[in-house]
Backbone bond lengths (Angstrom), bond angles and torsions (degrees), N, CA, C in turn:
res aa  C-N    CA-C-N  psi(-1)  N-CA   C-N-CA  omega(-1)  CA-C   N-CA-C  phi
1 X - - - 1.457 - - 1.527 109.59 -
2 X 1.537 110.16 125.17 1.296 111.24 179.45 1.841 122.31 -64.92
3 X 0.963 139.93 128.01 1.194 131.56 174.80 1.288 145.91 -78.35
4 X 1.301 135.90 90.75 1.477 158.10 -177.65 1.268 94.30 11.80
5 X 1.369 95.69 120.98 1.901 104.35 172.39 1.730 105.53 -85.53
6 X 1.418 137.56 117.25 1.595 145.87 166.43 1.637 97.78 18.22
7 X 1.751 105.76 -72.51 1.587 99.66 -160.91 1.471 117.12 -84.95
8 X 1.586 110.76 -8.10 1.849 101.58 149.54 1.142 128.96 -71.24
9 X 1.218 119.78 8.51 1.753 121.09 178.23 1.655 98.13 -113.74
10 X 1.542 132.68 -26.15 0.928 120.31 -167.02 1.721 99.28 -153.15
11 X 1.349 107.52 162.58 1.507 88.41 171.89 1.748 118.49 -97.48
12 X 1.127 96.42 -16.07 1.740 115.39 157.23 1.069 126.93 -154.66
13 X 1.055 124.46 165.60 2.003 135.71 -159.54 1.588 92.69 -49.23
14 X 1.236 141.53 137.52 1.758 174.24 120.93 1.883 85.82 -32.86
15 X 0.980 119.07 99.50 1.709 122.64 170.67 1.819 103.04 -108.82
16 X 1.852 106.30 164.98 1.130 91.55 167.46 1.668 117.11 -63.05
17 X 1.764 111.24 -50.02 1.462 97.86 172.86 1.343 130.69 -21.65
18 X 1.347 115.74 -42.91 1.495 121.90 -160.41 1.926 99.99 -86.67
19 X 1.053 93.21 -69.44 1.654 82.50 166.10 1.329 132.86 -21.14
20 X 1.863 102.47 -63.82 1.383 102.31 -167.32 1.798 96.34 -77.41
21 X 0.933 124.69 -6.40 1.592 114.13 147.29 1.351 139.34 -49.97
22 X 1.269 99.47 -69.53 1.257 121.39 157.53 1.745 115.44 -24.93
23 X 1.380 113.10 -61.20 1.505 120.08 -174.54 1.024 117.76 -53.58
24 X 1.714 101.88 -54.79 1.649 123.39 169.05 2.066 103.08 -34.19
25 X 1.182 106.45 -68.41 1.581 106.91 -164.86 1.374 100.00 -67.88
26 X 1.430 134.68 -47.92 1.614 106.52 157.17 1.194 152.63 -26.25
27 X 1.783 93.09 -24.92 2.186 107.38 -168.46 1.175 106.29 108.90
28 X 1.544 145.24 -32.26 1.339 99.72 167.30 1.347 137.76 -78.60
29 X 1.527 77.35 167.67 1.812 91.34 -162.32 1.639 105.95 -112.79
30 X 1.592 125.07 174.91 1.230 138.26 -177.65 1.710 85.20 -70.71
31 X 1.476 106.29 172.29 1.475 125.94 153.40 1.712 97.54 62.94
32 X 1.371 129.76 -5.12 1.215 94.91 -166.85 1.629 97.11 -113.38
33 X 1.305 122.39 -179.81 1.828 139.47 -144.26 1.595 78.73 -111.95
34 X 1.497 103.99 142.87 1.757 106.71 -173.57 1.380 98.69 -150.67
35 X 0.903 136.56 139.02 1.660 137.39 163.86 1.970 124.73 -121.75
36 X 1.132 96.05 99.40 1.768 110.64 -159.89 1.120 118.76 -99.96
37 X 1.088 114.08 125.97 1.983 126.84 177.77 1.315 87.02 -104.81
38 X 1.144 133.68 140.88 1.657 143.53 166.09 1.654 99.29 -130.89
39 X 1.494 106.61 161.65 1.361 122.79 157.88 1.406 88.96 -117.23
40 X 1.432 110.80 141.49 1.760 113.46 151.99 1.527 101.26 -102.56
41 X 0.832 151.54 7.72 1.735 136.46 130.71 1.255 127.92 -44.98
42 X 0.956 106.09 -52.24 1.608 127.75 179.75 1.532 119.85 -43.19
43 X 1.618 92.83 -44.70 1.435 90.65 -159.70 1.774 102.39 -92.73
44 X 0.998 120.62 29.58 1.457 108.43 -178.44 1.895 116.09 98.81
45 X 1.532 105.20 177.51 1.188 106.55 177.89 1.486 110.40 -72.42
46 X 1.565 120.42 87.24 1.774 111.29 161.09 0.739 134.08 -38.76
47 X 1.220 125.77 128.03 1.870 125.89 -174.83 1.892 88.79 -93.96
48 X 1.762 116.23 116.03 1.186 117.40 -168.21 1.292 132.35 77.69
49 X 1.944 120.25 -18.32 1.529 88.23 165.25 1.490 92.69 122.58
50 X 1.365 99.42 179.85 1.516 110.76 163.76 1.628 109.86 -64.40
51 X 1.514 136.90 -51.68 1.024 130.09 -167.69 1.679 125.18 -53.32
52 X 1.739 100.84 -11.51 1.279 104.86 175.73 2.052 120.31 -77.15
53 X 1.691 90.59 -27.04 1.241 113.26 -176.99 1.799 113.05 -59.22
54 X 1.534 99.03 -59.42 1.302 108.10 167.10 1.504 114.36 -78.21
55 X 1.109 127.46 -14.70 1.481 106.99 155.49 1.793 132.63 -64.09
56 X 1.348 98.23 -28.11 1.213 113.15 159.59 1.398 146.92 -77.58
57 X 1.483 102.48 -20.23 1.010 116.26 158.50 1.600 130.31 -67.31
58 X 0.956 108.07 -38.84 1.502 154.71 170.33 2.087 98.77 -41.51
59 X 1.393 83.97 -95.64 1.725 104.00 159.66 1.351 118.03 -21.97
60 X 1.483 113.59 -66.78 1.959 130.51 175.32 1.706 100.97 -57.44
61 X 1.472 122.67 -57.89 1.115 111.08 -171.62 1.526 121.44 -105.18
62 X 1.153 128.37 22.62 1.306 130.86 -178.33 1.396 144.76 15.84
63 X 0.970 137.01 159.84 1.569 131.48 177.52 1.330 107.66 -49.02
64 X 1.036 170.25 -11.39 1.783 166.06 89.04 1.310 99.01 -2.53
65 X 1.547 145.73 -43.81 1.334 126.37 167.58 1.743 120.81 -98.46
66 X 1.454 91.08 -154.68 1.285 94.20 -177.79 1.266 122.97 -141.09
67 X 1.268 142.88 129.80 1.588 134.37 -163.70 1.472 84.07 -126.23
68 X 1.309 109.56 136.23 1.501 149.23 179.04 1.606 115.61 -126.32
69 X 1.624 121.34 116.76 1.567 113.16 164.42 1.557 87.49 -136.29
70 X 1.612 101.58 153.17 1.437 111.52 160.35 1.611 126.55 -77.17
71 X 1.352 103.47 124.74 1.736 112.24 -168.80 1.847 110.06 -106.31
72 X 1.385 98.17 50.36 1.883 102.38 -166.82 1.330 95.05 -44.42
73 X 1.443 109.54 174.75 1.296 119.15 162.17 1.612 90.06 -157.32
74 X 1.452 126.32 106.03 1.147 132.37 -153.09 1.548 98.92 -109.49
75 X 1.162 126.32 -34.95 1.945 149.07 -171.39 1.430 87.21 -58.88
76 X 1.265 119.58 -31.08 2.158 105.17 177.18 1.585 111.67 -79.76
77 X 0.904 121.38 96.15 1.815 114.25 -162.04 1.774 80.03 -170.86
78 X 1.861 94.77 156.25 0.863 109.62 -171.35 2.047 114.71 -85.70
79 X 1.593 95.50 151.29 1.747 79.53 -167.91 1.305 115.02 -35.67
80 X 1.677 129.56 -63.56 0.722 105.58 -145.20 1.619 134.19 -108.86
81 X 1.779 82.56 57.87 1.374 120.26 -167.12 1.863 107.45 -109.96
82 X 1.660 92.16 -24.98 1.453 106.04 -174.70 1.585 107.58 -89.64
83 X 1.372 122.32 99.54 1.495 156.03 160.33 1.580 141.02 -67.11
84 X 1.712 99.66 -22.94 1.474 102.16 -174.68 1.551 96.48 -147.30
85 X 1.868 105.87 95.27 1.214 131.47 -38.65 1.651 116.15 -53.15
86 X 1.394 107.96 174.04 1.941 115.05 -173.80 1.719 83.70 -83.17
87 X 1.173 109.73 174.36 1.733 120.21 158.65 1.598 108.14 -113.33
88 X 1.153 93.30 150.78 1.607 77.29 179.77 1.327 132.32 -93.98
89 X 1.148 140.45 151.53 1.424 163.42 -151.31 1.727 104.15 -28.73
90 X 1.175 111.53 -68.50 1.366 127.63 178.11 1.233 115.21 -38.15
91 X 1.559 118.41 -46.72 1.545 116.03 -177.79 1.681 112.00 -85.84
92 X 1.159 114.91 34.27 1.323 90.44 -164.21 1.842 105.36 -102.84
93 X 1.326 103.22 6.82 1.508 112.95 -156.66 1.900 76.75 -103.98
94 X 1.029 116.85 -41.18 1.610 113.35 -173.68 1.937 111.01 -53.05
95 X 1.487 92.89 -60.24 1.497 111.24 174.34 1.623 97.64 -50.51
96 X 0.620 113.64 -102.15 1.579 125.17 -179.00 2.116 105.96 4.45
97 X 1.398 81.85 -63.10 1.677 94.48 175.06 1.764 122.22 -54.01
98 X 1.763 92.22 -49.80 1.532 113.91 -159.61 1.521 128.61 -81.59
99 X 1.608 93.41 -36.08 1.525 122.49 -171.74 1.978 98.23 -28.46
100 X 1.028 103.95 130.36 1.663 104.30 160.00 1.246 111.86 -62.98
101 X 1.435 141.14 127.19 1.380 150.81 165.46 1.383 113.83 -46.28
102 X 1.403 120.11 132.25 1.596 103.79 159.11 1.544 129.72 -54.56
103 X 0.796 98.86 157.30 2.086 118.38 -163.37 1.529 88.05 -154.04
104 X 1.718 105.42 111.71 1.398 99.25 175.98 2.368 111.51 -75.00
105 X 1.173 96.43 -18.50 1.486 107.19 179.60 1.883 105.57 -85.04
106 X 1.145 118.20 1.40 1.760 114.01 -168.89 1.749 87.17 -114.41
107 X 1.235 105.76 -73.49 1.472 126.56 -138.27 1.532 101.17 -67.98
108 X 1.430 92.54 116.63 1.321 122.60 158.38 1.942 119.46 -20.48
109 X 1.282 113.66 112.89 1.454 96.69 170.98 1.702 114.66 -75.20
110 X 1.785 145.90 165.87 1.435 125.30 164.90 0.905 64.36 -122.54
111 X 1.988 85.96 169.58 1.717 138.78 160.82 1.929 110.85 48.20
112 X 1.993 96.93 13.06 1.798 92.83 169.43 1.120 108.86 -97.67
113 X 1.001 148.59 3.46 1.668 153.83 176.14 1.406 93.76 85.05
114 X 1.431 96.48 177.16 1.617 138.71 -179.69 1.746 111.93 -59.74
115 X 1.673 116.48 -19.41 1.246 102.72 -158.51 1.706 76.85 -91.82
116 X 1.435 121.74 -70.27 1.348 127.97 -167.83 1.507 104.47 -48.89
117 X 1.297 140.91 -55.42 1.581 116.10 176.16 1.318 122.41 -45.49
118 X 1.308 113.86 -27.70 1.503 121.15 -177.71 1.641 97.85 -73.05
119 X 1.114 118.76 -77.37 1.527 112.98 168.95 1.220 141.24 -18.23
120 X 1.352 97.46 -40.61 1.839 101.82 172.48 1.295 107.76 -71.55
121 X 1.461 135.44 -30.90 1.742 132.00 171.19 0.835 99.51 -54.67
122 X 1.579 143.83 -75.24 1.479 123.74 -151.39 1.143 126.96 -36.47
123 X 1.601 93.88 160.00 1.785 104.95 173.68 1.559 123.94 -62.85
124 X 0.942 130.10 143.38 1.610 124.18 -178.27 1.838 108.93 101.73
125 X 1.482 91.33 -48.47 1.746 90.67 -164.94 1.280 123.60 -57.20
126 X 1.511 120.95 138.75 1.760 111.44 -170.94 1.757 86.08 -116.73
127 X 1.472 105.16 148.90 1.593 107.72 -171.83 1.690 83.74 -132.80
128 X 1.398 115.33 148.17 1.302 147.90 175.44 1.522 114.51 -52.40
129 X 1.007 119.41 119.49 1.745 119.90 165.94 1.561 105.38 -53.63
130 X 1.023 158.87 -82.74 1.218 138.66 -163.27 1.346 130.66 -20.89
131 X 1.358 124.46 104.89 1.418 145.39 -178.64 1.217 113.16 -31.00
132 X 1.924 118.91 -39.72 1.319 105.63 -166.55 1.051 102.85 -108.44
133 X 1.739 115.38 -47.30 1.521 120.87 -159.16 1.923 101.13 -110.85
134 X 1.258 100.68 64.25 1.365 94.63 175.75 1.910 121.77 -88.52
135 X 0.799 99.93 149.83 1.725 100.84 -172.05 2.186 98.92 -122.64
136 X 1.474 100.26 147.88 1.725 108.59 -169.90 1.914 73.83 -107.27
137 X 1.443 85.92 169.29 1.767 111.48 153.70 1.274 99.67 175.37
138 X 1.234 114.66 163.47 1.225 163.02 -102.69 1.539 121.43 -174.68
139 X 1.317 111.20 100.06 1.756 109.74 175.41 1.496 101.99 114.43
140 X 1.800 106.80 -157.76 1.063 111.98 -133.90 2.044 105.28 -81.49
141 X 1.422 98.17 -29.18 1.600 110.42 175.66 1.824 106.94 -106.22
142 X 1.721 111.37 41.03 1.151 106.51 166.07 1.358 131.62 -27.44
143 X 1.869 78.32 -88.44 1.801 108.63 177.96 1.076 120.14 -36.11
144 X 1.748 117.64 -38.82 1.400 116.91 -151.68 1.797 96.74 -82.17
145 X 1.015 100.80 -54.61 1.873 107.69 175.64 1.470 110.03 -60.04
146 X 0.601 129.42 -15.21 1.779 139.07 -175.43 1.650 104.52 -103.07
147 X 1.126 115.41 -44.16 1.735 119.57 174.48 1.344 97.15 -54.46
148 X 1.653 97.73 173.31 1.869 118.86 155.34 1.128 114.73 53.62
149 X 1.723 126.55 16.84 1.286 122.32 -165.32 1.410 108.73 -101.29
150 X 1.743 105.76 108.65 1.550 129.58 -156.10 1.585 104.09 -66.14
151 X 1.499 126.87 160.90 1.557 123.64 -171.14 1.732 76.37 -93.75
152 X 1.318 123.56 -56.48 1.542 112.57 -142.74 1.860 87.95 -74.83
153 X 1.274 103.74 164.71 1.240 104.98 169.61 1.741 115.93 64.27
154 X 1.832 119.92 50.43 1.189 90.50 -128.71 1.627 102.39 -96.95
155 X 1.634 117.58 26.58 1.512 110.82 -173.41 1.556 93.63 -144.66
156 X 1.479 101.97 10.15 1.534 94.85 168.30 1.635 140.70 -104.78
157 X 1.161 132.98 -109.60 1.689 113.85 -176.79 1.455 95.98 -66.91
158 X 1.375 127.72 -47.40 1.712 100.53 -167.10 1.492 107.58 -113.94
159 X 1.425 95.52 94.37 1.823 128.34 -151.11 1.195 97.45 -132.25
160 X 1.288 125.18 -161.89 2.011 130.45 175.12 1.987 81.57 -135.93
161 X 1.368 111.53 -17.01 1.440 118.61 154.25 1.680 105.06 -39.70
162 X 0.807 78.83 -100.75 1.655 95.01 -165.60 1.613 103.82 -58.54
163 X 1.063 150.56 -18.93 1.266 143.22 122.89 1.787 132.66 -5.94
164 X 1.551 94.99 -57.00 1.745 114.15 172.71 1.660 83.55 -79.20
165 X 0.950 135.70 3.00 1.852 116.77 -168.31 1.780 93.25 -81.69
166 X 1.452 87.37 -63.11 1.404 113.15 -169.32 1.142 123.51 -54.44
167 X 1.793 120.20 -23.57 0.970 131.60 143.00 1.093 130.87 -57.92
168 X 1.356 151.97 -20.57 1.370 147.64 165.19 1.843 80.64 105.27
169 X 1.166 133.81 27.33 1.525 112.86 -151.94 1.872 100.05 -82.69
170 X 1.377 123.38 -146.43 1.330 123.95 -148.04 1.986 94.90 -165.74
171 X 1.637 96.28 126.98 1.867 96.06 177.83 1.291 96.26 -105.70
172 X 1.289 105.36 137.18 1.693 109.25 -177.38 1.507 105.01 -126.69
173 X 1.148 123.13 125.23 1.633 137.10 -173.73 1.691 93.71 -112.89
174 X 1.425 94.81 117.18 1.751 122.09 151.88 1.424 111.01 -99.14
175 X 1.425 106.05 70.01 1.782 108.37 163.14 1.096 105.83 67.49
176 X 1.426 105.86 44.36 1.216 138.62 156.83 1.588 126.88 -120.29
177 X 1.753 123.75 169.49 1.271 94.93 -165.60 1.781 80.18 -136.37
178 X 1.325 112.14 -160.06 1.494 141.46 128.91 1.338 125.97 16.65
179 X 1.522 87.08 -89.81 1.406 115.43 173.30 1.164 134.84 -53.49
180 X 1.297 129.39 20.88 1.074 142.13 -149.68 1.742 108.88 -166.86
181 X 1.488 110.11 -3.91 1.480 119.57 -133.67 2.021 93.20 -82.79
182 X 0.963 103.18 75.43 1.936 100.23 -179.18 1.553 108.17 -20.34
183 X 0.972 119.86 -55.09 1.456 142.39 -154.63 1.500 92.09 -52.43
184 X 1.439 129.26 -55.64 1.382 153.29 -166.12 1.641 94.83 -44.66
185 X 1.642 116.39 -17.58 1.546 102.10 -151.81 1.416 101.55 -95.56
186 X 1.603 109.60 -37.24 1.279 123.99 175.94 2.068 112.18 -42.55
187 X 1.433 96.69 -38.20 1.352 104.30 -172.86 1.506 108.72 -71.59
188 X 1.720 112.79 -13.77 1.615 118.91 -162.71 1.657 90.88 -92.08
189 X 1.625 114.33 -14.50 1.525 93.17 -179.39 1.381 100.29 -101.81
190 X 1.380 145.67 7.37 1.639 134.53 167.77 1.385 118.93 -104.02
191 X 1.568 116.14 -10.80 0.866 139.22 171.56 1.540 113.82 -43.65
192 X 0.952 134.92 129.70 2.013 128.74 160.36 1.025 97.25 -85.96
193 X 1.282 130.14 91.23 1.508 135.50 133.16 1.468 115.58 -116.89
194 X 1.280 124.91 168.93 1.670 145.76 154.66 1.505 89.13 -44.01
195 X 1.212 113.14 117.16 1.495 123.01 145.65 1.232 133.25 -171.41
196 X 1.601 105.01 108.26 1.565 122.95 -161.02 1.343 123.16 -44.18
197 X 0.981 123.77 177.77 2.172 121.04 -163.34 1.489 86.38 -137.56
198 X 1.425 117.98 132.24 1.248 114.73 175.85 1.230 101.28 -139.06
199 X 1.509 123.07 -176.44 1.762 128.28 -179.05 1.302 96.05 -123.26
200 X 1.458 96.36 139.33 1.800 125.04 174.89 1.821 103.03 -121.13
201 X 1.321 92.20 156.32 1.269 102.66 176.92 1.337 127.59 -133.37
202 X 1.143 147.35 137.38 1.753 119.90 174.03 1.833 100.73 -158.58
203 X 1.261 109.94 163.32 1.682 120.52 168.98 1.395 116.99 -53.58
204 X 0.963 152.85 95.15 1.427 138.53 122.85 1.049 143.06 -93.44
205 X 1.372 122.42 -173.36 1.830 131.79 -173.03 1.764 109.85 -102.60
206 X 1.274 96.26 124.46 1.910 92.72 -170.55 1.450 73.51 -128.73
207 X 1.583 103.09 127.87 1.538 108.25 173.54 1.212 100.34 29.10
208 X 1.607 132.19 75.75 1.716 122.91 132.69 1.670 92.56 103.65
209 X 1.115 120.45 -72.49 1.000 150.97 -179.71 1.714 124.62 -40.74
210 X 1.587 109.68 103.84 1.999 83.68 -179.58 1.640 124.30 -88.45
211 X 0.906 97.55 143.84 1.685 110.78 169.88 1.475 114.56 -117.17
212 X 1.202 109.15 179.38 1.669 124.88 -166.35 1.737 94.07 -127.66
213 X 1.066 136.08 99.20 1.358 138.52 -136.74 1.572 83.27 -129.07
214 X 1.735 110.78 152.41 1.433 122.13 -178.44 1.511 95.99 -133.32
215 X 1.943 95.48 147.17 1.430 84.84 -170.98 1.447 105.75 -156.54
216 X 1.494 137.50 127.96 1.523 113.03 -147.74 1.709 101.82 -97.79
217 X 1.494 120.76 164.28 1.336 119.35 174.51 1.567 99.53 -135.83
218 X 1.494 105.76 -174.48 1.276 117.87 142.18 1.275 122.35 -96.90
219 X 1.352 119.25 166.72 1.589 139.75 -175.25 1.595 81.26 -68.40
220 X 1.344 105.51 103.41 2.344 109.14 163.92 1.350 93.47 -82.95
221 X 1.297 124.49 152.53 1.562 143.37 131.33 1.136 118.49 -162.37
222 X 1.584 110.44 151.82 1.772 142.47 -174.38 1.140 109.98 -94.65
223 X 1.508 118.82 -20.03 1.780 108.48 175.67 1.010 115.55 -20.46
224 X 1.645 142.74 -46.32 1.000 134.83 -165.13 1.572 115.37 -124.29
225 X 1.185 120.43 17.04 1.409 124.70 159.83 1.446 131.23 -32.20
226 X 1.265 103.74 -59.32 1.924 131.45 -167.90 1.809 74.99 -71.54
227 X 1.334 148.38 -52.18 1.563 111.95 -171.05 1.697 101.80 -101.68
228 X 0.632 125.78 13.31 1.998 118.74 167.66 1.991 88.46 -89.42
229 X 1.263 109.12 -59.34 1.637 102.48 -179.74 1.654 115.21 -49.54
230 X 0.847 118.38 -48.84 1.456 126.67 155.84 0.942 114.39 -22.81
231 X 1.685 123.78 -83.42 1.200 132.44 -162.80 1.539 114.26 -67.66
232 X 1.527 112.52 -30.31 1.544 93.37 -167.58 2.083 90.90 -90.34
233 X 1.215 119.94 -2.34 1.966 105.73 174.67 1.778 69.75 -69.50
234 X 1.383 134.38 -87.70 1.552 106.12 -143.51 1.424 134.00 -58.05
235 X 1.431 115.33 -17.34 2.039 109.37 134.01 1.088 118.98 -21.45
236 X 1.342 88.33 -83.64 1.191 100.19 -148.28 1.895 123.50 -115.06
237 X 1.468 91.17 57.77 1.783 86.28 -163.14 1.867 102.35 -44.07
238 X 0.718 111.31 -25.25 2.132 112.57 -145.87 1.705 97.15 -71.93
239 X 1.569 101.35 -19.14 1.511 98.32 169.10 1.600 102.79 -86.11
240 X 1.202 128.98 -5.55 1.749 99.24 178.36 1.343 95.67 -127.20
241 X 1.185 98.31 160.17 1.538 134.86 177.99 1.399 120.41 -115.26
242 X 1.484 101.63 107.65 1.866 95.62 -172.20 1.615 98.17 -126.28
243 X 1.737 100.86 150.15 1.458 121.71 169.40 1.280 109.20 -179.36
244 X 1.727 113.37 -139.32 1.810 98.37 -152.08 1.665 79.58 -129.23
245 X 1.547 113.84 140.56 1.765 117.49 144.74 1.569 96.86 -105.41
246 X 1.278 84.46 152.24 1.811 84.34 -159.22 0.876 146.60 61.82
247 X 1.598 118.29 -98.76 1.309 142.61 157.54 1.240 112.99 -112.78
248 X 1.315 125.06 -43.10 1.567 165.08 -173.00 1.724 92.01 -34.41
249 X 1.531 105.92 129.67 1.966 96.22 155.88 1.000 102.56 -97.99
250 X 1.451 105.47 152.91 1.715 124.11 -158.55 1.115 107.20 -149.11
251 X 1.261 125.48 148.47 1.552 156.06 156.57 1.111 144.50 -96.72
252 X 0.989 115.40 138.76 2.129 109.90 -178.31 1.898 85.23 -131.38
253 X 1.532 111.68 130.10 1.304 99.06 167.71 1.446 99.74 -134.02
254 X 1.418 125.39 176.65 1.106 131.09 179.94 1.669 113.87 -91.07
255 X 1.041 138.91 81.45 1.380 141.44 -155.66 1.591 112.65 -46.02
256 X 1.645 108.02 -46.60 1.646 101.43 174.53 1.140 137.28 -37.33
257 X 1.766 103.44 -62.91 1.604 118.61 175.98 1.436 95.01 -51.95
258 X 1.157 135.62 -67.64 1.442 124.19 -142.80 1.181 111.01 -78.67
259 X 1.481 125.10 -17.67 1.902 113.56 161.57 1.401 95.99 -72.70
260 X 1.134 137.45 -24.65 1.770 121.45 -157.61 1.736 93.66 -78.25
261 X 1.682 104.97 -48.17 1.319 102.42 -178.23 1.558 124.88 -62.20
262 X 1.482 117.64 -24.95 1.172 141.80 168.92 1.847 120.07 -59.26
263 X 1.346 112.17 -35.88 1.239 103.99 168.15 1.331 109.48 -113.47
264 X 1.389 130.16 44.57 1.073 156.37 169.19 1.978 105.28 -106.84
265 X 1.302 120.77 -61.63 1.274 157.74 -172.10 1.494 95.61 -68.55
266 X 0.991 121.38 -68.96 1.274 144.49 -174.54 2.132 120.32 -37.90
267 X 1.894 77.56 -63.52 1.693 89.10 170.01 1.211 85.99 -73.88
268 X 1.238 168.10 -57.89 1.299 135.34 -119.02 1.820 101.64 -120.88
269 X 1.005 136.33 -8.39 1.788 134.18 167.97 1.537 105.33 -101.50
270 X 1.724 113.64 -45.38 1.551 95.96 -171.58 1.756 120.81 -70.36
271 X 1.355 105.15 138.91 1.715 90.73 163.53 1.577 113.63 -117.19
């Protein structure tokens, strides 16, 4: 497959200027708490990369706010937790032993894209002890959303989830959708539905030191994200704000309403 020449992805260079434009005519504002899934594909040919993205973000929301993305690192889990592909049987006593520990300053984020790995390097940003579901931010209520972030339970009340809740904060999709929508998960733990408690496992550092740490959750899933997101924009359009960064379609939503509507939605479509 031939590869996209600059002006088939965009009709001109995606700069930070243009971005932090871009955001501006979406609605955000300085000072306020934001939590962002981006694609940097999406949005066109970047002039620079992801670092232009979070520079802009940066710029739009300033040290008075706060920029929040989730930096999972899901590959620390116990073998025989790992499914796509499984490993096989034999190694699982090695892993178990070997696994590199989480290091919120080392460890690799997967499957968050290019904008959020880039994000978690910067200077300033404090990222979450939790092995799998750790989240970075940035600004003035870093620490506090980034602190206290519990292994059991690991995207619910003592989350950087429910943190942006309490904040009144804001999910912003760069060519991104739904399906993907973190926020959605918080609503899967207040929710009254059936949902099983299982044990996770992964490497970390306890005082200096690594251990193989156990930690209980619920059964998470998005299967049905892309239509709960759906349903509550036709609620409630007046909470979202849609247009283009870049090229990219984009969103600003109001995070409250849509978990409230979400475990509303939730008990009543999932079975």
């Amino acid at each position: 497959m031939d590869t996209p020449r600059p002006s088939d992805r965009s009709a001109e260079p995606v700069t930070v200027d243009s971005i932090a434009h871009d955001l501006r005519t979406l609605g955000l504002e300085r000072g306020e708490t934001v939590l962002v899934h981006g694609s940097l594909s999406e949005l066109g040919w970047v002039c620079g990369g992801a670092p232009a993205v979070v520079d802009a973000l940066q710029r739009v929301v300033t040290e008075s706010g706060t920029v929040v993305m989730p930096t999972h690192s899901p590959g620390n889990r116990d073998p025989d937790n790992m499914g796509n592909p499984p490993v096989p049987d034999s190694w699982a006593d090695t892993i178990r032993e070997q696994f590199p520990p989480y290091r919120p300053a080392v460890t690799p984020t997967q499957g968050m894209g290019a904008i959020a790995e880039c994000f978690r390097t910067y200077p300033a940003v404090h990222r979450s002890d939790h092995p799998q579901h750790s989240f970075a931010a940035w600004g003035t209520d870093a620490e506090a959303i980034a602190g206290g972030h519990a292994y059991d339970y690991s995207l619910g009340e003592a989350s950087p989830l429910s943190a942006v809740y309490d904040r009144a904060g804001r999910v912003l999709f760069l060519g991104t959708s739904h399906a993907t929508n973190t926020s959605l998960h918080l609503a899967e733990y207040r929710a009254d539905i059936d949902a099983d408690t299982t044990k996770h496992a992964s490497a970390v550092l306890a005082e200096g030191e690594r251990e193989w740490r156990q930690w209980t959750d619920i059964e998470l899933t998005d299967t049905d994200f892309q239509a709960c997101g759906d349903a509550f924009e036709r609620a409630h359009s007046s909470a979202v704000e849609t247009g283009t960064v870049g090229v990219g379609e984009s969103k600003l939503l109001a995070q409250q309403p849509m978990v409230d509507f979400a475990v509303e939605w939730l008990a009543a479509n999932r079975s």
